[in-house]
N, CA, C and O atoms as a Tinker XYZ file with bonds, in Angstrom:
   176  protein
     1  N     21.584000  -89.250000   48.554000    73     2
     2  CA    22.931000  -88.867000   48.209000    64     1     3
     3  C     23.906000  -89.352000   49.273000    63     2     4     5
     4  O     24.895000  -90.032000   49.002000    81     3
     5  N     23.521000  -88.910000   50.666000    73     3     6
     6  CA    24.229000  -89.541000   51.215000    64     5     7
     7  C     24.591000  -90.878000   52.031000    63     6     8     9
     8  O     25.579000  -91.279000   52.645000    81     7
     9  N     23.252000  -91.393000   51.724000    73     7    10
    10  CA    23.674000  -92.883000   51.848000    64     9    11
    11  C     24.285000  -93.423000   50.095000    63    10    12    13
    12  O     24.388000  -94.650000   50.115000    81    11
    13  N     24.617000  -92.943000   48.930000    73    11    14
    14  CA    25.349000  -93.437000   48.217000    64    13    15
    15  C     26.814000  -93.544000   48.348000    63    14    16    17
    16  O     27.651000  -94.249000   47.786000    81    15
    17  N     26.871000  -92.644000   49.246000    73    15    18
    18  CA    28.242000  -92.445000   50.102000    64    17    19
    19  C     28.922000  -92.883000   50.748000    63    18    20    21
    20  O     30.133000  -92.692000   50.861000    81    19
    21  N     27.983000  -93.808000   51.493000    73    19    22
    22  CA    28.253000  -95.009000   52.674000    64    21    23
    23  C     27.808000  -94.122000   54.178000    63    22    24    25
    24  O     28.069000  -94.439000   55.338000    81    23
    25  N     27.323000  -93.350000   53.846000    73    23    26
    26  CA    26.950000  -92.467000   55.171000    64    25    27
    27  C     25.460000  -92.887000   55.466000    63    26    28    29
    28  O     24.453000  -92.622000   54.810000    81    27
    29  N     25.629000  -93.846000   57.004000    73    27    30
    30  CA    24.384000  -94.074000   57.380000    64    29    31
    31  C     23.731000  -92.563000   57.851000    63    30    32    33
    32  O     24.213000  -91.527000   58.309000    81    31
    33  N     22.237000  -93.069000   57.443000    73    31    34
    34  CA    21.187000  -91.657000   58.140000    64    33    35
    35  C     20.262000  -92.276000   58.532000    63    34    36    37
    36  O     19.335000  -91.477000   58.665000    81    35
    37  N     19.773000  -93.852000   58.970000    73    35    38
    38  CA    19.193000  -94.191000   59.134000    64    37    39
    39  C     17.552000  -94.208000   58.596000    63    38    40    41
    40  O     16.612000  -94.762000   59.165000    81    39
    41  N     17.526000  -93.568000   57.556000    73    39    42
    42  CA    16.275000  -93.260000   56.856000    64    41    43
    43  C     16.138000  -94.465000   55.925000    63    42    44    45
    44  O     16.972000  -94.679000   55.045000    81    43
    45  N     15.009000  -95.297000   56.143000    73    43    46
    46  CA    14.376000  -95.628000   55.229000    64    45    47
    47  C     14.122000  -95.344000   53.821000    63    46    48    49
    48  O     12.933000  -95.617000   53.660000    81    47
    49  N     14.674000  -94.891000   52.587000    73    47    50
    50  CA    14.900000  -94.529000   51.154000    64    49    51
    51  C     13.262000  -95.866000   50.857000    63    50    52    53
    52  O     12.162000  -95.352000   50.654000    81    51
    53  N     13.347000  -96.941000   50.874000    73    51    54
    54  CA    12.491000  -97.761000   50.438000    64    53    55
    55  C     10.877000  -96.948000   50.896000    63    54    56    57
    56  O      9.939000  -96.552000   50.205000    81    55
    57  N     11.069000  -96.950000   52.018000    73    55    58
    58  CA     9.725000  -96.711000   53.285000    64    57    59
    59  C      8.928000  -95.615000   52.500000    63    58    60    61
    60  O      7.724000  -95.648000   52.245000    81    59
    61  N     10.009000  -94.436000   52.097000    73    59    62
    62  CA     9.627000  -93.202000   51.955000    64    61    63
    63  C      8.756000  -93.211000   50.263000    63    62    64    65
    64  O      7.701000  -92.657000   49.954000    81    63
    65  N      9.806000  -94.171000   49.306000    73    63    66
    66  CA     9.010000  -94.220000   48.344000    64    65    67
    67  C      7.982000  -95.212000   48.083000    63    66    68    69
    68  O      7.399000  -95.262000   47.001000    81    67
    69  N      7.744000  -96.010000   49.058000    73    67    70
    70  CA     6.333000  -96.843000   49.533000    64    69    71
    71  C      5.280000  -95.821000   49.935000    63    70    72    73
    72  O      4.074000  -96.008000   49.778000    81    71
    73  N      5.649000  -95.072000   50.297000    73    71    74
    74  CA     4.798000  -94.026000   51.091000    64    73    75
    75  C      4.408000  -92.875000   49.608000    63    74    76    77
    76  O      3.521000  -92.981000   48.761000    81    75
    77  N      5.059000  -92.240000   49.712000    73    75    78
    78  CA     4.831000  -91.497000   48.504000    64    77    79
    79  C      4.036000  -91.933000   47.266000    63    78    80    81
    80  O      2.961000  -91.401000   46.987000    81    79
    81  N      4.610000  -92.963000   46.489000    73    79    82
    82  CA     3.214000  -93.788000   46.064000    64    81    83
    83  C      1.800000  -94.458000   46.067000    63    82    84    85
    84  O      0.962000  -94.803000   45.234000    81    83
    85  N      1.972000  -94.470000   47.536000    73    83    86
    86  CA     0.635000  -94.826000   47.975000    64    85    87
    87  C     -0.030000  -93.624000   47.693000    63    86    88    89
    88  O     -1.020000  -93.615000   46.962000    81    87
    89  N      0.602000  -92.213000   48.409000    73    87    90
    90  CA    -0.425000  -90.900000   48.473000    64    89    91
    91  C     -0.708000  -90.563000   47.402000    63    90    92    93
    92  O     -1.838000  -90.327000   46.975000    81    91
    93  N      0.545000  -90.489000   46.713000    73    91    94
    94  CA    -0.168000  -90.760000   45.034000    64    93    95
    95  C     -1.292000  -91.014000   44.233000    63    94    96    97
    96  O     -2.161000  -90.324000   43.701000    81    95
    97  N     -0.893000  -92.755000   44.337000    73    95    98
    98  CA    -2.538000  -93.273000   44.312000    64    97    99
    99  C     -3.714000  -92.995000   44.273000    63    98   100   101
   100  O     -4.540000  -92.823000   43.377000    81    99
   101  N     -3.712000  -92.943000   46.218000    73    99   102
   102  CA    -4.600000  -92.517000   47.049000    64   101   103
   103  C     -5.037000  -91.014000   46.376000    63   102   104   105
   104  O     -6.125000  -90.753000   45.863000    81   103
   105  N     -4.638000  -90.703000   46.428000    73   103   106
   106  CA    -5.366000  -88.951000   45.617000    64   105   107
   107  C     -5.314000  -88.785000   44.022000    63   106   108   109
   108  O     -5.474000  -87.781000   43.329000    81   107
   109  N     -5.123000  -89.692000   43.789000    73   107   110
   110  CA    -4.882000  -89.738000   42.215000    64   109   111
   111  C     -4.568000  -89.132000   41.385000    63   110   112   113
   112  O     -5.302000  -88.987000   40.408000    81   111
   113  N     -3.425000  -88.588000   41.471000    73   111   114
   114  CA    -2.424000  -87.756000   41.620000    64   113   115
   115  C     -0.869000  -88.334000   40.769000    63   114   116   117
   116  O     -0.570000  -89.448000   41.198000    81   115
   117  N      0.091000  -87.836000   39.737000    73   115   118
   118  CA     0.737000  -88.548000   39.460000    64   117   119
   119  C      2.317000  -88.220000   40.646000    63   118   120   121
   120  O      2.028000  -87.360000   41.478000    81   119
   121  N      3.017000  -88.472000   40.718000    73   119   122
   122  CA     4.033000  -88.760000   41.758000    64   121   123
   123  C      4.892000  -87.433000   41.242000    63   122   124   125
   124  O      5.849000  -87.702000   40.516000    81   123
   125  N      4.721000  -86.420000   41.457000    73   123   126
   126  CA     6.127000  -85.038000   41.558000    64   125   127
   127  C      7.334000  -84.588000   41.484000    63   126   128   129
   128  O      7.975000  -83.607000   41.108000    81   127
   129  N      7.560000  -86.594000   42.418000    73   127   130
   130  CA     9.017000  -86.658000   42.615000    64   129   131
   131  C      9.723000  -87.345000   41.654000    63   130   132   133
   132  O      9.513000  -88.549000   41.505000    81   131
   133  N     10.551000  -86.743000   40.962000    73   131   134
   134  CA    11.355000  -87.199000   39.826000    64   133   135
   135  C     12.807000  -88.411000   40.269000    63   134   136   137
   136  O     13.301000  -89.301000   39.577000    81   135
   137  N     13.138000  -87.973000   41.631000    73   135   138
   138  CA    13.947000  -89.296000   42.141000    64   137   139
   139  C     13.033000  -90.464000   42.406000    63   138   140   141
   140  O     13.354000  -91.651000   42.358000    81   139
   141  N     11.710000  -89.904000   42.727000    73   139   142
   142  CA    10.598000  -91.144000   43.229000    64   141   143
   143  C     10.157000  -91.792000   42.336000    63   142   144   145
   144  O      9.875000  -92.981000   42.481000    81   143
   145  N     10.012000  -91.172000   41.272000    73   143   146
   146  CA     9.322000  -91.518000   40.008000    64   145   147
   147  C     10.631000  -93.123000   39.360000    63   146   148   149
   148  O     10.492000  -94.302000   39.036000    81   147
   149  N     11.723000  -92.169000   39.487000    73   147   150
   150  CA    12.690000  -92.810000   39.016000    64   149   151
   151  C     13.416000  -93.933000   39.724000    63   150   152   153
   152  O     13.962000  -94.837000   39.091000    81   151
   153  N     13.415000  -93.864000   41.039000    73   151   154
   154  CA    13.887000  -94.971000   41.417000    64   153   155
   155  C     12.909000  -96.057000   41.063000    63   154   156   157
   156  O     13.129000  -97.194000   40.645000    81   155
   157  N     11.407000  -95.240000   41.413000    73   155   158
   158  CA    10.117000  -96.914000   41.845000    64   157   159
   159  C     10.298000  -97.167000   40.331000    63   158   160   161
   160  O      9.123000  -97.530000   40.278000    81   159
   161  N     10.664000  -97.285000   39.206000    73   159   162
   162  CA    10.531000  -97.310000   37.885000    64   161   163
   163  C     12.034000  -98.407000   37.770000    63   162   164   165
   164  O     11.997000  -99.325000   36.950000    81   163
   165  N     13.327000  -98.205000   38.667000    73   163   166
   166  CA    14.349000  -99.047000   38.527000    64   165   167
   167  C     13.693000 -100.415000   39.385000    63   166   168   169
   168  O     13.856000 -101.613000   39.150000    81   167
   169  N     12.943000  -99.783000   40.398000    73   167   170
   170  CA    12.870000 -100.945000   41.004000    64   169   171
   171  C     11.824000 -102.335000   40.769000    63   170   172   173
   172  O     11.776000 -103.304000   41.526000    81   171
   173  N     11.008000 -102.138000   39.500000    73   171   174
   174  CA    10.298000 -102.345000   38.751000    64   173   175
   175  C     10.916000 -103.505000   38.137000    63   174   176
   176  O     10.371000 -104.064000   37.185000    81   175
């Protein structure tokens, strides 16, 4: 949200849903996160 803002937070947004998918995966498990779900699905 708030980097849509123009407000740096220095967080990685990419990193985090690289990450999250992997654990996913990795536990085979479907992904929880409905922004996660949804962005990795735009970014597709």
């Amino acid at each position: 949200m708030l980097n849509g803002l123009g407000v740096e937070t220095g967080i990685d947004i990419d990193a985090i849903l690289t990450a999250g998918d992997f654990i996913s995966r990795a536990l085979g498990k479907p992904n929880g996160s409905r922004v996660g779900r949804a962005l990795l699905a735009k970014a597709a």
